[in-house]
C-alpha positions as CSV (number, residue, x, y, z in Angstrom):
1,X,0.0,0.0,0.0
2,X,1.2,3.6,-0.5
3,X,2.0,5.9,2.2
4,X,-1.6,7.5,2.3
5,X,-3.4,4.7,2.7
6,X,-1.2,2.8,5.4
7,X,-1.7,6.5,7.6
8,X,-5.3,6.4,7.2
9,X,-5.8,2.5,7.4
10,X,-3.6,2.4,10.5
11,X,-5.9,6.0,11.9
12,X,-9.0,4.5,11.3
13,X,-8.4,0.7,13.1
14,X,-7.2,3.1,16.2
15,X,-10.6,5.0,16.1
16,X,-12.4,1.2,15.8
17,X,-13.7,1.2,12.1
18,X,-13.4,-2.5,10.8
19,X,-10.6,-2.5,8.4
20,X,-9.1,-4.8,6.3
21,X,-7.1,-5.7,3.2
22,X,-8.0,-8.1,-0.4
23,X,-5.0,-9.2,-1.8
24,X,-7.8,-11.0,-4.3
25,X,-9.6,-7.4,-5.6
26,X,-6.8,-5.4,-5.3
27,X,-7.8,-3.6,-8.6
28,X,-11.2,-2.5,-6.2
29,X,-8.6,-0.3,-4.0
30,X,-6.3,-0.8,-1.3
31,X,-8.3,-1.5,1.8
32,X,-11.2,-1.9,2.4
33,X,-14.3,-1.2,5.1
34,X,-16.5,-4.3,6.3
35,X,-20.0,-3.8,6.8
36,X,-20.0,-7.1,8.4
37,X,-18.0,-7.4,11.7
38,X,-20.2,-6.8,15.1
39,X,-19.5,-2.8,15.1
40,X,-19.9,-2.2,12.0
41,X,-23.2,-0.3,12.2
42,X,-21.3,2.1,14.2
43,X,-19.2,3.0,11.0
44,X,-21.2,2.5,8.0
45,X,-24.9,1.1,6.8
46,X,-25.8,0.5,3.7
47,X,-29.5,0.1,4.1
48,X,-29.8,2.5,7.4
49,X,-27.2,5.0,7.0
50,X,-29.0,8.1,4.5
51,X,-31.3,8.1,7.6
52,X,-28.9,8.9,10.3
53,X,-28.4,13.0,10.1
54,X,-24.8,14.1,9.0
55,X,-24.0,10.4,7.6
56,X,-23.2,10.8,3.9
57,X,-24.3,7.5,1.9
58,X,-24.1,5.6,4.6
59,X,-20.7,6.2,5.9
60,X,-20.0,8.3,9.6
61,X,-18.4,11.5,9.1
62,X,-15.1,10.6,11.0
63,X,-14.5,8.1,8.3
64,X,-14.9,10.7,6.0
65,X,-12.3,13.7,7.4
66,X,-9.8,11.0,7.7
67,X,-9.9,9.7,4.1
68,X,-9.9,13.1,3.3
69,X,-6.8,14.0,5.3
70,X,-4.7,11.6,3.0
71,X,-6.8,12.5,-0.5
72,X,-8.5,9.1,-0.3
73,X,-12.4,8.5,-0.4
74,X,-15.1,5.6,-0.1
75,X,-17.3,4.2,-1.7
76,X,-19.3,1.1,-2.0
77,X,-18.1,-2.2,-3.4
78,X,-21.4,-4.0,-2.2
79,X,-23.7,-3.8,0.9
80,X,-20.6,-5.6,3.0
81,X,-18.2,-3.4,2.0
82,X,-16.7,-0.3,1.2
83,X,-13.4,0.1,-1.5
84,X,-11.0,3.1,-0.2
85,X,-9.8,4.9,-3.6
86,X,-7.5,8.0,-4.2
């Protein structure tokens, strides 16, 4: 992974958001954000998340401003998980 996206993988599994890496869809972005784990619903919802005020698409703010601190950004691969792009 390049430098951006080890800071802001490694910033994000400190403030709790399930990270992880696909060695199998690496052409889908360098890490990635599970929908999945037990806390996930904290982090992200697809189905819930246009509902909770500030959330954009489904995805906490927090997770947002720290993509944005390294020039990376979200987005949804599927309802399980989200693909971390520059």
């Amino acid at each position: 992974m390049k430098r951006e996206y080890i800071k802001a993988y490694n910033e994000l599994k400190k403030m709790g958001v399930p990270v992880f890496v696909r060695d199998d869809m690496k052409q889908h972005g360098n890490f990635h954000i599970s929908a999945e784990e037990s806390n996930s619903s904290e982090w992200v919802s697809y189905y819930d998340g246009h509902y909770i005020p500030g959330w954009d698409c489904g995805v906490h703010p927090a997770i947002d401003s720290t993509l944005a601190k390294y020039g990376l950004h979200c987005e949804w691969q599927n309802p399980g998980e989200l693909s971390v792009w520059n």
